[in-house]
C-alpha positions in Angstrom: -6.6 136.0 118.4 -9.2 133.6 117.1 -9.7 131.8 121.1 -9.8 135.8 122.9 -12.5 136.6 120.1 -14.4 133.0 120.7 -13.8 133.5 124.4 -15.2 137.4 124.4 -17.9 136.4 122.3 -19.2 133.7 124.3 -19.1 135.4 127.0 -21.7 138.5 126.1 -23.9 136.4 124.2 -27.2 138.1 126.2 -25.3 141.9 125.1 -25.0 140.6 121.4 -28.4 139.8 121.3 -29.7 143.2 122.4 -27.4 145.2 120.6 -28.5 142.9 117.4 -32.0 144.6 117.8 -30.9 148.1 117.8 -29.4 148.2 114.4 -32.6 147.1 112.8 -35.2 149.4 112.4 -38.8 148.6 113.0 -40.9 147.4 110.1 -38.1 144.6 109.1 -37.3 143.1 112.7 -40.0 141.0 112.3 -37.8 139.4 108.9 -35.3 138.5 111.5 -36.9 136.9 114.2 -35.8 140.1 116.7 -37.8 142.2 119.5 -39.0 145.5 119.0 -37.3 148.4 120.3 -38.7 149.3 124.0 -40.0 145.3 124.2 -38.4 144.8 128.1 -40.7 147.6 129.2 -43.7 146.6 127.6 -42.8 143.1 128.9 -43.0 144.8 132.6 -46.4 146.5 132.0 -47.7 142.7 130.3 -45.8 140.2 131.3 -45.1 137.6 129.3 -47.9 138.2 127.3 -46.2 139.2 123.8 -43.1 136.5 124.4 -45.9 134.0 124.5 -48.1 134.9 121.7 -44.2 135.6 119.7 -43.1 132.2 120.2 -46.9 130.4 119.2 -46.3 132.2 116.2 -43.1 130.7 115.5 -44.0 127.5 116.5 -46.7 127.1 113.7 -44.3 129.3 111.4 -41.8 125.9 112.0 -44.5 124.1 111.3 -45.2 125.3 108.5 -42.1 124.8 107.4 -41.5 121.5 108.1 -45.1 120.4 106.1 -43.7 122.4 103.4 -40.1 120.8 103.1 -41.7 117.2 103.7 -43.8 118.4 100.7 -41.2 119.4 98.4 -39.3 116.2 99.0 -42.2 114.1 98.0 -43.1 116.3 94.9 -39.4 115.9 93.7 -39.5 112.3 94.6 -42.6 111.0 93.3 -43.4 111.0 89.0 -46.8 110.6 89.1 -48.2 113.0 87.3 -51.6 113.2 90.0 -49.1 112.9 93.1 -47.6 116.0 91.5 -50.3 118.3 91.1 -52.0 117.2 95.0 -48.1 118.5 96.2 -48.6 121.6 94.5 -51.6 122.3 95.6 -50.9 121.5 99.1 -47.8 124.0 98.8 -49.3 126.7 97.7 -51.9 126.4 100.9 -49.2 125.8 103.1 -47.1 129.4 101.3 -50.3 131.5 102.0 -50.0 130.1 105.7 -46.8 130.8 106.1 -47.3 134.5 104.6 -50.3 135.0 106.8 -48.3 134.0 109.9 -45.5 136.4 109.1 -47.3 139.4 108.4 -49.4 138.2 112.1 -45.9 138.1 113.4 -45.1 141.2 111.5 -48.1 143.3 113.2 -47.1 142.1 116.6 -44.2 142.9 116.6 -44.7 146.9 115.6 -47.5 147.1 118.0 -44.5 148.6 120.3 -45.1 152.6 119.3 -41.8 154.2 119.4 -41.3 157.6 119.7 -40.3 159.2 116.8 -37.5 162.0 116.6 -38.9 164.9 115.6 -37.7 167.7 113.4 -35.9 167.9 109.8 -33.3 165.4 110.2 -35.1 162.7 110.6 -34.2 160.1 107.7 -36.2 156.9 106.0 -34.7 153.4 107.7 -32.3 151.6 105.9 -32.8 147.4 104.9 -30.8 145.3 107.5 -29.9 141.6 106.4 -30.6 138.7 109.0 -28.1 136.6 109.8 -28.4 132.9 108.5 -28.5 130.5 111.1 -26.9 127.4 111.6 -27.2 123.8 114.3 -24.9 123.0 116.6 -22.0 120.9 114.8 -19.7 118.0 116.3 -16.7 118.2 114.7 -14.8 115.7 117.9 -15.9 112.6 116.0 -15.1 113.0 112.5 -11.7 114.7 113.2 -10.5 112.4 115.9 -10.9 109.6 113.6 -9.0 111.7 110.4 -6.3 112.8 112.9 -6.0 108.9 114.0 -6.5 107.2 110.8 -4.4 109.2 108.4 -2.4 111.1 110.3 -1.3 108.5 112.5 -1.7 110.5 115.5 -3.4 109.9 118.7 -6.7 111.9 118.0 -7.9 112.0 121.6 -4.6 114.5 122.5 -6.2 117.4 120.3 -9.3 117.5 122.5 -8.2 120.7 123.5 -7.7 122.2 119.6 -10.9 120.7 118.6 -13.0 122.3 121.6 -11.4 125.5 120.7 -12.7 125.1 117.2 -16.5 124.0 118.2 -16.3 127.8 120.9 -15.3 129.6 118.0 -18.0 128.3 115.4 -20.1 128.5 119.1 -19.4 132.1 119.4 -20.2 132.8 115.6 -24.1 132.3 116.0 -24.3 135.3 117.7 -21.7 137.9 116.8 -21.8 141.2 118.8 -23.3 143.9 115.6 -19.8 145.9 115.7 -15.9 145.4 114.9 -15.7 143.1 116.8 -18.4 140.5 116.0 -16.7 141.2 112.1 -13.2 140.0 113.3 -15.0 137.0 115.4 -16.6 136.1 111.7 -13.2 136.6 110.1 -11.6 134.5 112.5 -13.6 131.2 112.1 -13.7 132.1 108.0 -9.7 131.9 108.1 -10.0 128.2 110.6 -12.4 127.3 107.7 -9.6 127.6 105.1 -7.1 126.6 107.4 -9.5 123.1 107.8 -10.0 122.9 104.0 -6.3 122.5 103.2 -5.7 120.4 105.9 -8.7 118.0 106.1 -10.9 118.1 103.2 -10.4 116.5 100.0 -12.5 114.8 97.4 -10.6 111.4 98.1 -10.9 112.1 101.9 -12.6 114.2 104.2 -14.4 114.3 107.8 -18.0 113.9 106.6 -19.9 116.4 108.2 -22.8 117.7 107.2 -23.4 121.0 107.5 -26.9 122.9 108.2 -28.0 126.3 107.6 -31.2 128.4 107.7 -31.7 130.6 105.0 -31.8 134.2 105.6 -35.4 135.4 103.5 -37.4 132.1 104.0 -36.0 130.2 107.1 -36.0 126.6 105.0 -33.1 125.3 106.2 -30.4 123.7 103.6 -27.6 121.2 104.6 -24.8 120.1 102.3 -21.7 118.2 103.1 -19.4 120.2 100.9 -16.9 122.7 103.8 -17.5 125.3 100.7 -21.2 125.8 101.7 -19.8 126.5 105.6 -17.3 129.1 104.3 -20.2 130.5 102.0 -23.0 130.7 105.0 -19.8 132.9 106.9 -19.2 134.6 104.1 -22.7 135.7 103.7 -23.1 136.4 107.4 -19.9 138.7 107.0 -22.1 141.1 104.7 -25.0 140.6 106.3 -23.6 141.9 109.5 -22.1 145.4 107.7 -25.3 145.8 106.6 -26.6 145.6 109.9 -23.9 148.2 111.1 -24.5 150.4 108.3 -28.4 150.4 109.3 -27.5 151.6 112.8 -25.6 154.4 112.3 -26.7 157.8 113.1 -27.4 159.6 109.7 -28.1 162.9 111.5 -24.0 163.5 111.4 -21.1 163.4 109.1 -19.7 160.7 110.7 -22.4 158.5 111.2 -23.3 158.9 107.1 -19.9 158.2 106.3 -19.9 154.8 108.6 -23.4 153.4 106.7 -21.7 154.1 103.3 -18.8 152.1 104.3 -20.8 149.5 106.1 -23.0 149.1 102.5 -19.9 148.9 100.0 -18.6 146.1 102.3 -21.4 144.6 102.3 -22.0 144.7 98.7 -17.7 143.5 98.4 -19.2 140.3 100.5 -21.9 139.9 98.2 -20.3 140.1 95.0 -17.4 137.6 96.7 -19.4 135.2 97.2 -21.2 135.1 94.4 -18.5 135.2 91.7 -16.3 132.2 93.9 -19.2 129.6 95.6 -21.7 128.4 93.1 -24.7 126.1 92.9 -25.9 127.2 96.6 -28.7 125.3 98.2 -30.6 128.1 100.2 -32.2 131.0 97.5 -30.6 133.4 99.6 -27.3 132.7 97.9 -28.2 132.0 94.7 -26.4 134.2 92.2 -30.0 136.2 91.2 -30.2 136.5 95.0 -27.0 138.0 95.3 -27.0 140.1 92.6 -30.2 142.0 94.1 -28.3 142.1 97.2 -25.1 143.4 95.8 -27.3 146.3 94.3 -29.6 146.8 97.3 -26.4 147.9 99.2 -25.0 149.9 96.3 -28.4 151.7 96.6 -27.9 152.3 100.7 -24.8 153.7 100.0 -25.7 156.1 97.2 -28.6 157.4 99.7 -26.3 157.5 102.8 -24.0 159.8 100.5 -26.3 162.1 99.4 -27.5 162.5 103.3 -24.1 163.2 104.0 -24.5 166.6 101.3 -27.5 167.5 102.8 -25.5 167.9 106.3 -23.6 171.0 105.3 -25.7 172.9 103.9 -28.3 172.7 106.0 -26.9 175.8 108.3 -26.3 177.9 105.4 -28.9 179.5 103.1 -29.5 177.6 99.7 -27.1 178.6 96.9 -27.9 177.7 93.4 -25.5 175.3 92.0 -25.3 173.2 95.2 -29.5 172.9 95.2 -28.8 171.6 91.4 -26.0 169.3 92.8 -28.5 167.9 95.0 -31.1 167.8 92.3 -28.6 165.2 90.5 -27.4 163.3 93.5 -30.9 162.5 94.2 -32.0 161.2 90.9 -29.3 159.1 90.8 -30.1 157.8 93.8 -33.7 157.3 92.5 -32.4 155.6 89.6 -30.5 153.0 92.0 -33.8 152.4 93.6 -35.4 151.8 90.8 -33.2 148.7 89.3 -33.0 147.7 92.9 -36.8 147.7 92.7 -36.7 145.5 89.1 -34.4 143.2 90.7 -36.4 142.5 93.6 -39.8 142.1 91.3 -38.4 139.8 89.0 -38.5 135.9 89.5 -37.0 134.0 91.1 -36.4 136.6 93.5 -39.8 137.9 93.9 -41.0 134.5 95.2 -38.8 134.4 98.2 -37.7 138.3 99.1 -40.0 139.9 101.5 -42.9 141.6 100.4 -41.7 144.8 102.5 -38.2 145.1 100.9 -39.4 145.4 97.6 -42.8 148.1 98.3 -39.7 150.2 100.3 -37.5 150.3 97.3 -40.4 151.4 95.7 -41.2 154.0 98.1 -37.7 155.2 98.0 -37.3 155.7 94.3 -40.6 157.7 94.1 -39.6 160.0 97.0 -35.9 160.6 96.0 -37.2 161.2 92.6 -39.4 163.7 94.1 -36.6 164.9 95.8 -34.6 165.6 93.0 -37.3 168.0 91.3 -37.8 169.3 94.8 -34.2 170.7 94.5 -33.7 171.4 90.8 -37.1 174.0 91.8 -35.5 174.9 94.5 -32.4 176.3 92.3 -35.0 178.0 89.7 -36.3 180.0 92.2 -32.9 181.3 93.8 -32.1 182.0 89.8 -31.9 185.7 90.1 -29.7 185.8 92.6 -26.7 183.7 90.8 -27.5 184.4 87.5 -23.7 183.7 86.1 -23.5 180.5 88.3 -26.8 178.6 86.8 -25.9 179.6 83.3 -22.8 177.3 83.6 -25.3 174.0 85.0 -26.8 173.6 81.7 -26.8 170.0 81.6 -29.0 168.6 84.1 -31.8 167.9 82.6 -32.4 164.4 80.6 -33.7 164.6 76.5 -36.9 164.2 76.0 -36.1 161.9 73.5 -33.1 159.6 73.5 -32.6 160.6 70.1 -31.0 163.9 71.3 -28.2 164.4 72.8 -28.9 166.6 75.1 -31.6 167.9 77.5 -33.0 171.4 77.2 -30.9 174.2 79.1 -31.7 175.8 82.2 -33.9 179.5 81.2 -32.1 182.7 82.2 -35.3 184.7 82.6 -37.2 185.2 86.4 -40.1 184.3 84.6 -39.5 181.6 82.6 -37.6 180.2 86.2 -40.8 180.4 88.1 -43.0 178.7 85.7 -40.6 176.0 85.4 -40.0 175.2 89.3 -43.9 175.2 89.4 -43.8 172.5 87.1 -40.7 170.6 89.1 -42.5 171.6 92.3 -45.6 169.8 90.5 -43.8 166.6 89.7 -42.0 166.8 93.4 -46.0 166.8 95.0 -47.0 164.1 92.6 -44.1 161.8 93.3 -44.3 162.4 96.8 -47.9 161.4 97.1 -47.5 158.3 94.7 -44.9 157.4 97.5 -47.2 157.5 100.3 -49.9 155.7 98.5 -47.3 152.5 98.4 -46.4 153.2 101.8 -50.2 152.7 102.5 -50.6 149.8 100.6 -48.2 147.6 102.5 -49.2 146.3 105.7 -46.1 146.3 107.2 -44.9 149.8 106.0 -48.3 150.8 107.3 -46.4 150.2 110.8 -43.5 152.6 110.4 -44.1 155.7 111.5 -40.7 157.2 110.4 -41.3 155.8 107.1 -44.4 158.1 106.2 -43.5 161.3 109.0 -40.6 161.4 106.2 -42.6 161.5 103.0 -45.2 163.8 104.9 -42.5 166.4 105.7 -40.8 166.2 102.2 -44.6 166.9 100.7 -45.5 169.6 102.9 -42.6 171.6 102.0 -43.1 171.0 98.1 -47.0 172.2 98.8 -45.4 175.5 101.1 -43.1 176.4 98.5 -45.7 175.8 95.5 -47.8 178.0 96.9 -45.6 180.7 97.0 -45.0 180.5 93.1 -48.5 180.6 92.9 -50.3 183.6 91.5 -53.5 184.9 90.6 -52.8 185.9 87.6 -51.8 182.0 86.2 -54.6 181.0 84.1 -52.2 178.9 81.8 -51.2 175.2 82.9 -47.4 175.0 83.9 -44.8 173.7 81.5 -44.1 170.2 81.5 -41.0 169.6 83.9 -38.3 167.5 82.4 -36.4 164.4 83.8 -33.1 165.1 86.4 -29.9 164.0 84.8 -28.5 161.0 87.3 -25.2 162.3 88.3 -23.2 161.6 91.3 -19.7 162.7 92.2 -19.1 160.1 94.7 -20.1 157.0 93.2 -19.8 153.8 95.5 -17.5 151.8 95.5 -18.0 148.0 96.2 -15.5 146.9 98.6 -14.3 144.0 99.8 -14.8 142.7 103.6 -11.6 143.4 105.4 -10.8 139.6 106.5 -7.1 139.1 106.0 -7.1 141.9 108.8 -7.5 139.5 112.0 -4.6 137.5 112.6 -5.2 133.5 113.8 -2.7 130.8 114.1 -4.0 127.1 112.8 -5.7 125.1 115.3 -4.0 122.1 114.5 -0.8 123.9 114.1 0.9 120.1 115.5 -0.2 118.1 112.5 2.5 119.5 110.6 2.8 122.1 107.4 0.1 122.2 105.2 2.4 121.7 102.2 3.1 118.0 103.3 0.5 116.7 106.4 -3.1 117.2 105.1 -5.0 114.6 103.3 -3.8 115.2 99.9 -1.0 113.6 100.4 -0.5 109.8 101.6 3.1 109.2 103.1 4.7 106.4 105.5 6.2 106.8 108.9 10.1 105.4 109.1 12.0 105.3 111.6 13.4 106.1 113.9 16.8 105.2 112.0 19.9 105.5 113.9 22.7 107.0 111.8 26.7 107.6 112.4 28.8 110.0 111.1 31.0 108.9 108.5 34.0 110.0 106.5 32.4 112.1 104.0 29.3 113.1 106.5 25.7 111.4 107.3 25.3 111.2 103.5 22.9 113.3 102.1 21.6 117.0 100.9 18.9 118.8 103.0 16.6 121.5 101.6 14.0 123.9 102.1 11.9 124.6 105.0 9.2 123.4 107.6 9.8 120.4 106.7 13.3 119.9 106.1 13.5 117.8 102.9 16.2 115.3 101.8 17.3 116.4 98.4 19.8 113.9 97.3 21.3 110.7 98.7 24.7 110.1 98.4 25.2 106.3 96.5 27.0 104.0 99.5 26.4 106.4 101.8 25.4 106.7 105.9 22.2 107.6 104.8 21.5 105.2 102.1 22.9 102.3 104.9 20.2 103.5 106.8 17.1 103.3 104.3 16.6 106.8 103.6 15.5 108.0 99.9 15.6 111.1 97.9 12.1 113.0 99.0 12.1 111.9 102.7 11.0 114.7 105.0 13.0 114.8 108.5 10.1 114.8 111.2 11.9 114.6 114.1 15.8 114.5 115.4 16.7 112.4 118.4 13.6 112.1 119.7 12.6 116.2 118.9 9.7 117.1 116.6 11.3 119.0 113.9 8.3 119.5 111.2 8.4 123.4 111.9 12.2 123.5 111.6 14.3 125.8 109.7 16.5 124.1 107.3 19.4 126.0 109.6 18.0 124.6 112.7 18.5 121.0 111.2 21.7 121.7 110.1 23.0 122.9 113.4 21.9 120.1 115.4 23.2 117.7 112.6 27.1 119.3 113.2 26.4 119.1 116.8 26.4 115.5 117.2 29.2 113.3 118.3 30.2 109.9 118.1 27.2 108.7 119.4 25.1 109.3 116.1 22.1 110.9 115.6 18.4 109.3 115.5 16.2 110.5 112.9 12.3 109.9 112.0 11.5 110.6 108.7 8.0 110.2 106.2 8.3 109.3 102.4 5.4 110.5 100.4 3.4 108.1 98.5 1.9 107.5 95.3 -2.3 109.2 95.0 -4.0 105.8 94.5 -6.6 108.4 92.0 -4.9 111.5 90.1 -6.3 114.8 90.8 -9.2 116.3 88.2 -9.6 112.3 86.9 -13.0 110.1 86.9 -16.4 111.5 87.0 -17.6 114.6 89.3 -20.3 113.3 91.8 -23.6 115.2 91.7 -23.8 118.1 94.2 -25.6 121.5 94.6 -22.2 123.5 95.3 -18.6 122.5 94.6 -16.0 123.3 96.9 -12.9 125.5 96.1 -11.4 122.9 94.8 -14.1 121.4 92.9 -15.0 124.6 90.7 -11.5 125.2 89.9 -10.6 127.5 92.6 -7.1 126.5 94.8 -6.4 127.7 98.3 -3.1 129.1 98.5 -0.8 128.2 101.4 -0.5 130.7 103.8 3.0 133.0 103.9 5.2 132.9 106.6 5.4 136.9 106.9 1.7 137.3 106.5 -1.7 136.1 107.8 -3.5 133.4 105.8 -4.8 135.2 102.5 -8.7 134.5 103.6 -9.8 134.1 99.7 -6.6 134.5 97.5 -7.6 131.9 95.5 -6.4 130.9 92.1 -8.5 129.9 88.5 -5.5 128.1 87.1 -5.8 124.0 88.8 -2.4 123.5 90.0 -1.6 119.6 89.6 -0.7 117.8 92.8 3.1 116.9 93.3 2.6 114.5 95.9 4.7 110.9 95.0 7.1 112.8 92.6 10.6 113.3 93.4 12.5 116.7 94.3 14.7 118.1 91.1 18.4 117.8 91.4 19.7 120.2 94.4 20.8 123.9 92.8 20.0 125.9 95.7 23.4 128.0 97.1 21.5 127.3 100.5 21.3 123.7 100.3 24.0 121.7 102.9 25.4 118.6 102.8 25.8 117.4 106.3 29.0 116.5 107.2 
């Protein structure tokens, strides 16, 4: 499964990368490096023109970067206190450069105009996440040498397993923005746990070192711990269902209820990584970081929710309780907004998330606020006509003082109604204007269109409908509107990433079970050992399976002639490997032989030269699995590998200590 996804993958690379630009909208394409929608066109009317100007930009942008990592390293290298304060100083010139370049990079790339759908239905974009990237990785050397030195195995003949393995990480850098670019990420994530069991270990492991870019700033990281690979994948995972979830048409049922799902696995990714990898070396996974993220998607998936309410009723004429339903939906999905919006503004976050997430979060809790008083006048005014129905929605509005505990009731009379949606309608016109004065005082909101036609519509309908409460005859200022109760009755759920779903097979599937052949355990070829049948049998008790273990030694014995021990593991029969044998198999093939004997190659584990969890922890930014208490399991037999099954209890290594006495009904002495 894991070589069709690498191979499919690889290739469509060039359709990946284009459908990577549609799921983004406009004013946050520029976060990721991406074209603007209708940029082949424009290319054919100016050739070249905006590729070349693109690419200067990112050229100094690297820069940049590279003065600005060369001066960190020298501020946290030097202790001179005047050294110190130049680096700083130069730092924060080189972070206005960079910002300067971006939003110069941000203005060219909305100088595309798209043309804007037109109408009611038309819905305010959604935040995409970038991808991290990563640098080409050579994983030939380092394994080659594990496979040869520890394993004892000719390295060169898994040439074929290790290319396989470089396609599929290949093939990862540019996932298709679908299914299938998920179960591609999925695929190398279970190969990364497959590799950690096998070939990493704090005693011994292939020392690569791994490189990422992060996602918000583009300083790249590198770490040699395999836990910051499976992290950067893991993140990737939930930054790719967000990208999905921002592409989906919200003008349908269908498409509303895709985003929401898309968002609550994103936020299932976030929160997964951030409760099993810590002390990452990129902000963008930091545990503040993905916290904000965690809620950002929350948020997307409360407002893709409450688009999916507007859908049916907007063929059918406004009834009162559903307007109030709405009235609640959306304040709750202001209130969402709003502590995404305090997440975002708080440090450390604030100094690395982009400027344009953080005004838009803003924008969105003002205008779904707005929303929500919109609606709650909305029901006022249609009042008379279900009388009995709003008298049973008492409870929407929030106490003016927390002190109470509860909000006034909803008035019975016409009157009273009409003076009070004035005063929602108010608020609504208010809120709606506060959000298109943030929307102007971003530059890069300034660029989407969509953004503001949105807000615009929203406030022209709150002005339409004010003015027909208005009256002549209302010389007194309208009551003071209270708060919308946050209430939701489909709450999101935060979901995790479906990655136990694709099915792969271990690369290096010949080494041997994981239980036994990876480099926690140290063991010794013997053999092969030539062995008769004897009176009472070969002379010894096999158990269990893949490997086939020797469970007892008979004292005197064919076996104990031959140098076998209690604890050996039966690799191969008369010349056959036999590591993924059935303790049946063995058996059979045993009682098969004749006269002639049987030739068996067997391994005896050894003793760890260091116990597990003893001596000092080296230094590092992110612990492994392993390191921060969290063990891989071994993957079932009936079952694909459980991708993050892991467990918080440290389970002690019982490599060197001998198998307890032989209990098991199943267990055979061969004859």
């Amino acid at each position: 499964m894991a070589r069709a996804l690498a191979r499919t993958a690889l290739g469509s690379r060039t359709t990946a990368a284009s459908a990577s630009q549609a799921c983004l909208d406009p004013s946050l394409r520029h976060q990721l490096g991406f074209q603007p929608t209708g940029y082949d066109s424009f290319v054919q009317n100016q050739p070249g023109q905006l590729q070349s100007h693109r690419a200067r930009l990112h050229q100094q942008i690297s820069k940049e970067l590279r003065m600005r990592t060369g001066a960190e390293n020298l501020y946290k290298a030097t202790s001179n206190t005047w050294v110190r304060e130049t680096v700083a100083l130069e730092l924060s010139y080189v972070n206005s450069n960079l910002q300067l370049l971006k939003e110069e990079l941000a203005e060219l790339s909305s100088s595309v105009d798209v043309d804007q759908p037109e109408g009611e239905g038309i819905t305010i974009p959604m935040i995409p996440l970038g991808l991290k990237e990563t640098k080409e990785l050579d994983w030939a050397t380092p394994l080659k040498e594990l496979i040869s030195e520890h394993f004892g195995e000719d390295g060169t003949s898994y040439e074929t397993e290790i290319q396989e393995l470089e396609d599929l990480r290949q093939a990862t850098r540019t996932p298709s923005r679908d299914e299938e670019g998920l179960d591609l990420l999925a695929a190398y994530y279970s190969q990364l746990c497959f590799l950690d069991a096998r070939f990493f270990n704090p005693a011994r492991s292939p020392g690569l070192l791994f490189h990422w870019y992060d996602s918000l700033t583009g300083v790249p990281a590198q770490q040699r711990a395999l836990a910051f690979e499976k992290g950067s994948v893991l993140f990737n995972i939930g930054a790719l269902h967000t990208q999905i979830g921002a592409r989906q048409d919200c003008s349908c049922t269908e498409g509303t209820s895709h985003a929401a799902e898309a968002f609550q696995r994103a936020a299932g990714a976030f929160r997964l990584l951030r409760e099993n990898f810590s002390h990452a070396p990129s902000p963008d996974m930091s545990a503040a970081s993905l916290t904000m993220l965690e809620q950002l998607m929350i948020a997307q998936a409360q407002e893709c929710i409450f688009k999916g309410l507007l859908l049916p009723g907007s063929a059918t004429p406004d009834i009162c309780p559903d307007q109030l339903q709405l009235a609640q939906e959306a304040a709750q999905v202001a209130t969402e907004y709003g502590i995404v919006h305090g997440a975002m503004a708080q440090p450390p976050v604030r100094d690395y998330v982009p400027a344009s997430w953080t005004n838009l979060a803003h924008v969105k809790a003002e205008h779904f606020c707005a929303l929500a008083h919109y609606h709650a006048a909305m029901a006022l005014c249609e009042s008379h006509s279900a009388k009995g129905e709003l008298s049973r929605q008492e409870h929407i509005f929030q106490p003016p003082d927390t002190c109470e505990p509860q909000g006034p009731t909803l008035p019975q009379h016409p009157e009273e109604c009409r003076k009070l949606a004035k005063a929602h309608l108010k608020r609504a016109i208010m809120g709606q204007e506060e959000a298109l004065r943030l929307h102007t005082l971003c530059r890069v909101l300034r660029k989407v269109d969509l953004l503001q036609v949105v807000v615009t519509q929203a406030l022209r309908r709150s002005l339409a409908k004010y003015s027909e409460l208005e009256r002549e005859d209302d010389f007194f200022e309208a009551t003071e509107a209270p708060d919308i109760q946050p209430k939701t009755h489909q709450a999101p759920e935060v979901r995790m990433p479906s990655l136990s779903q694709v099915k792969v097979t271990d690369f290096f599937h010949r080494l041997g079970p994981l239980s036994v052949f990876s480099t926690k355990n140290r063991w010794q070829l013997v053999g092969p050992v030539h062995m008769t049948r004897g009176e009472e049998g070969f002379g010894f008790t096999l158990r269990g399976d893949s490997p086939v273990l020797i469970a007892a030694v008979v004292p005197g014995g064919q076996a104990e002639s031959a140098g076998l021990k209690e604890g050996d593991y039966i690799v191969s029969v008369n010349g056959q490997p036999c590591k993924w044998w059935k303790h049946l198999e063995v058996v059979t093939q045993l009682r098969s032989m004749g006269e002639e004997g049987v030739s068996l190659q067997v391994v005896s584990l050894l003793p760890s030269p260091e116990p597990r969890g003893t001596g000092p922890r080296r230094p590092a930014l992110m612990w492994n699995q392993r390191e921060c208490g969290f063990e891989t399991l071994m993957p079932a037999r009936t079952r694909p590998w459980p991708i993050l099954a892991w467990s918080r209890k440290n389970k002690q290594s019982k490599t060197g200590s001998h198998p307890d006495p032989c209990t098991n009904r199943n267990c055979v002495t061969c004859p």
